[in-house]
VEXDREN-2710 file (C-alpha; in Angstrom, 1 decimal):
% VEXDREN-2710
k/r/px/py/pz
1/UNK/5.5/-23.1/40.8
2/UNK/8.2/-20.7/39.3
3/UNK/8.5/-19.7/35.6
4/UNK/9.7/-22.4/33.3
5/UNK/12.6/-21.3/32.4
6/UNK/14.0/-20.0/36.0
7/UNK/16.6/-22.8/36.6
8/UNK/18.2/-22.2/32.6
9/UNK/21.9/-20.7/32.8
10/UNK/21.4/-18.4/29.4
11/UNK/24.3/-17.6/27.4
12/UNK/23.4/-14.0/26.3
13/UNK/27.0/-13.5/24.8
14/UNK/26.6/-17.0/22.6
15/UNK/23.2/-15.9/21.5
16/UNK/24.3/-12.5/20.7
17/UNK/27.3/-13.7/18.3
18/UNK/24.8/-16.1/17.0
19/UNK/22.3/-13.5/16.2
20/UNK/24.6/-11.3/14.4
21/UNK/26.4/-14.4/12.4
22/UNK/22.5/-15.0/11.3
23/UNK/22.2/-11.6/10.3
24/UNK/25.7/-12.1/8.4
25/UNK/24.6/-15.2/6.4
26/UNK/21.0/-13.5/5.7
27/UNK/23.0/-10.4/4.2
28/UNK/26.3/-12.4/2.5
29/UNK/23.5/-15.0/0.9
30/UNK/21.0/-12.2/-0.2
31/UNK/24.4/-10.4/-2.2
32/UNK/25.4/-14.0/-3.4
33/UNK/21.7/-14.4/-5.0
34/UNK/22.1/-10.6/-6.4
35/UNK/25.3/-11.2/-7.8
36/UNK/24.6/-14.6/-9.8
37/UNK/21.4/-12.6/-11.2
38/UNK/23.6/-9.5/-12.2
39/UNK/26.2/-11.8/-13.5
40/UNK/23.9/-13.9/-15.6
41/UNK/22.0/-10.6/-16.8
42/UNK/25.0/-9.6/-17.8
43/UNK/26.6/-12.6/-19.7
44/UNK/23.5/-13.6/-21.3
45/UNK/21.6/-10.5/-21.2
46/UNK/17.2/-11.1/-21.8
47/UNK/15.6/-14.2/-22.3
48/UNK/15.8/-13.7/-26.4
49/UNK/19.2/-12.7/-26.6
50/UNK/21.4/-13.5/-29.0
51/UNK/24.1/-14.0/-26.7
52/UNK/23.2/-17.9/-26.0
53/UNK/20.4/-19.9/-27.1
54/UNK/19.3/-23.3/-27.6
55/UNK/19.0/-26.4/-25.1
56/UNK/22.4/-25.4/-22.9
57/UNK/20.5/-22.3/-22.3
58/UNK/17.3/-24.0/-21.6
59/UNK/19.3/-26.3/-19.4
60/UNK/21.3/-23.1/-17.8
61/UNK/18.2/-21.2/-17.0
62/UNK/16.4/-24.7/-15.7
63/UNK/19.2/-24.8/-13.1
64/UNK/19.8/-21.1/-12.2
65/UNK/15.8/-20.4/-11.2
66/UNK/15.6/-23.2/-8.2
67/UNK/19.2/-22.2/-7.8
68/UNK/18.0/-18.4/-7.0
69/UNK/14.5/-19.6/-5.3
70/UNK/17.4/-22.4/-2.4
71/UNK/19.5/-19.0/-1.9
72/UNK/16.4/-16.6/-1.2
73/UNK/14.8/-19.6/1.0
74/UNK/17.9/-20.2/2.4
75/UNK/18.4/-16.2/3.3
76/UNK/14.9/-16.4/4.7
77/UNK/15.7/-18.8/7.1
78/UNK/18.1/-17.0/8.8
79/UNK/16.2/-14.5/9.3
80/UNK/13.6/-16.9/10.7
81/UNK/16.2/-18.7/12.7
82/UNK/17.3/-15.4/14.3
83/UNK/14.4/-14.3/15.4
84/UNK/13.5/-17.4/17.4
85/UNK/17.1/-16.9/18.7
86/UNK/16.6/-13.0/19.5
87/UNK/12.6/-14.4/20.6
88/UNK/14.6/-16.4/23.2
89/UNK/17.3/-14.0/24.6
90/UNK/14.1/-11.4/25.1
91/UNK/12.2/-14.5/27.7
92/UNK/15.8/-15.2/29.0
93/UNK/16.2/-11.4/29.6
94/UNK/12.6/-11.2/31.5
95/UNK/12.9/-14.5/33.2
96/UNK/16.6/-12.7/34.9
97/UNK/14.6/-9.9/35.5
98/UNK/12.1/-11.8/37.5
99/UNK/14.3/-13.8/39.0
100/UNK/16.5/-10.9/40.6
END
């Protein structure tokens, strides 16, 4: 019996672009999720500022914080994504190796 992925036509090129647009996304989400934190550090500056208080705040801060935690488990999962994709161009590489 041969290997089990011996009769698979791979598409290195596709999963190359696809690895890198991964790698994109994890770095253009990681900035976003730097740059909301920066900008609300800077508009409202610590959590006893005088800047903004009350229940909008409360509200604000309520939102941002699973707001931050979706971005960062978003970014994570392109980096999990790609390595299952870069996981499966490495068997596709040794399965045409084996197979020439």
């Amino acid at each position: 019996m041969g290997l089990p992925y011996e009769h698979v036509n791979y598409d290195f090129g596709a999963a190359d672009r696809l690895s890198w647009a991964l790698s994109m996304a994890h770095e253009k989400i990681g900035s976003f999720a730097k740059l909301r934190a920066s900008h609300r550090s800077s508009l409202l500056g610590d959590p006893h500022s005088d800047n903004w208080q009350g229940a909008r705040r409360a509200r604000f801060e309520g939102e941002f914080a699973p707001e931050q935690h979706a971005l960062h488990a978003l970014a994570e999962e392109m980096l999990r994504i790609k390595a299952a994709v870069d996981h499966a161009t490495e068997q596709a590489h040794a399965v045409n190796a084996h197979a020439h």
